[in-house]
C-alpha positions as CSV (number, residue, x, y, z in Angstrom):
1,X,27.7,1.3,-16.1
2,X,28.4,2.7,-12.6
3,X,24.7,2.7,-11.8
4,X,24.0,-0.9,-12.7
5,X,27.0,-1.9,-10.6
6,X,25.6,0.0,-8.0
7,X,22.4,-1.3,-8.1
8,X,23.7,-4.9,-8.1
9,X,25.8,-4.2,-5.5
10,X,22.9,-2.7,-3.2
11,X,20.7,-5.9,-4.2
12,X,23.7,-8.2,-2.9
13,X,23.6,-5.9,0.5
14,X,20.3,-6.3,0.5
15,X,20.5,-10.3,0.5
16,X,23.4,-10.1,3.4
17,X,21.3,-7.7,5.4
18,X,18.3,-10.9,5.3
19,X,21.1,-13.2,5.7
20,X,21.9,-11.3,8.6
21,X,19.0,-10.2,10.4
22,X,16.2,-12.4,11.2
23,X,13.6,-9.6,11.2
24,X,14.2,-9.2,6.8
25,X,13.8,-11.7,4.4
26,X,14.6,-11.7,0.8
27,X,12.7,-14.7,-1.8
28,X,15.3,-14.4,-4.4
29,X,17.7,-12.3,-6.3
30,X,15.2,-10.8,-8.7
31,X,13.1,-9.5,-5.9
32,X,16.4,-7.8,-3.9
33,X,16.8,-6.4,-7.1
34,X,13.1,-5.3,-7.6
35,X,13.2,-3.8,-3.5
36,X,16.8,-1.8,-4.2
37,X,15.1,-0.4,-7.0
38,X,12.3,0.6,-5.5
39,X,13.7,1.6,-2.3
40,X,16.2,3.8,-4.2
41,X,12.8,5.5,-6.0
42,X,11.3,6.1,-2.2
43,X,14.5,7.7,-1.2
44,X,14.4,9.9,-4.2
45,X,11.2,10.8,-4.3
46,X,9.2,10.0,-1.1
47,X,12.2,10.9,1.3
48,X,13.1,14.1,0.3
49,X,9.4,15.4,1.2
50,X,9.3,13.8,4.5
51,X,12.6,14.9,6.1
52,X,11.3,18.3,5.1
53,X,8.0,17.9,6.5
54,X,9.7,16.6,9.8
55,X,12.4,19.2,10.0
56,X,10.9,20.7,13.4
57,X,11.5,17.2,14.8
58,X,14.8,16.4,13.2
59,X,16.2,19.1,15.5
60,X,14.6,18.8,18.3
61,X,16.1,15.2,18.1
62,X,19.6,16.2,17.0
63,X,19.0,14.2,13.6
64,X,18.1,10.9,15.2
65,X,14.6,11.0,13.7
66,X,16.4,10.4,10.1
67,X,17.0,6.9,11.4
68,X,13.2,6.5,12.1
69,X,12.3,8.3,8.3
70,X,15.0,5.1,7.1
71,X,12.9,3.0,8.8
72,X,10.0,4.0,7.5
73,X,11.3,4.1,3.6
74,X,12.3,0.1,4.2
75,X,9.2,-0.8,6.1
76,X,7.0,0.5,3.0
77,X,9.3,-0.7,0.4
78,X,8.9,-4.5,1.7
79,X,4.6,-3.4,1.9
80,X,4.6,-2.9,-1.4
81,X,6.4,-5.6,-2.3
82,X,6.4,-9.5,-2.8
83,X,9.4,-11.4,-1.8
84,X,10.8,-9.0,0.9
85,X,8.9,-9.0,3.8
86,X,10.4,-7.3,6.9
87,X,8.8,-8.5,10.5
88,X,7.6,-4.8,12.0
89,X,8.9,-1.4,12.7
90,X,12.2,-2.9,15.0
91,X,13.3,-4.9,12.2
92,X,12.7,-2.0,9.9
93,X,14.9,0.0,11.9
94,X,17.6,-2.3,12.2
95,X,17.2,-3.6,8.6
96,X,17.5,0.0,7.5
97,X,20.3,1.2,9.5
98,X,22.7,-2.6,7.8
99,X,21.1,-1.7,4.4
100,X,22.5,2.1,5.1
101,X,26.0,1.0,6.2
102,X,26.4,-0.9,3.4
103,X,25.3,1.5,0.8
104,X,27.8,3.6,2.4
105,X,30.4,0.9,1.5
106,X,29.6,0.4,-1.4
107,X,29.3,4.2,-2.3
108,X,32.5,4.8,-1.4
109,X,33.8,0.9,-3.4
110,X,32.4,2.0,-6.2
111,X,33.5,5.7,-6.4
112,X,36.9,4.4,-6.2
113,X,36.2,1.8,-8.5
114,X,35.3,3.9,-11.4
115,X,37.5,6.9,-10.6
116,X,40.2,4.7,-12.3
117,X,39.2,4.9,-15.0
């Protein structure tokens, strides 16, 4: 249960981060629900593999490279999909980094949420 909540929640994010930003747009429910799925798959499987390949950099940067990796996990989740289009790397970026905040938020919402219990 705490995973669908999640997801729903991150597809809701999502839709405020295109109601937001200019640079992301979002067709319809369905297909933020489609992109927060996939985008959670390219951050489990796909991320991982980078940020290891890029460790040299990551450090030489200080970790401010992760942001750029983000970026590059939401600008290929909106490629491969139809009904979330984001504008170029910039809006990647910053469409990443209000999708990343939120998911923060919500991690933290929904921790407490189900801790209750």
């Amino acid at each position: 249960m705490k995973l669908i909540v999640r997801w729903l929640l991150l597809a809701a994010a999502l839709l405020l981060v295109a109601n937001i930003y200019p640079g992301v747009t979002v067709a319809s429910f369905a297909s933020a629900l489609i992109a927060a799925l996939v985008l959670g798959l390219l951050n489990t499987l796909v991320r991982p593999l980078l940020v290891l390949l890029t460790l040299p950099v990551t450090l030489l940067t200080l970790g401010l490279f992760l942001f750029v990796i983000n970026a590059l996990m939401f600008w290929s989740a909106a490629s491969l999909l139809e009904g979330f289009e984001v504008a170029g790397f910039a809006a990647a970026l910053i469409g990443s980094l209000i999708y990343s905040a939120c998911g923060m938020v919500i991690d933290i919402a929904v921790e407490r949420l189900f801790a209750r219990e």
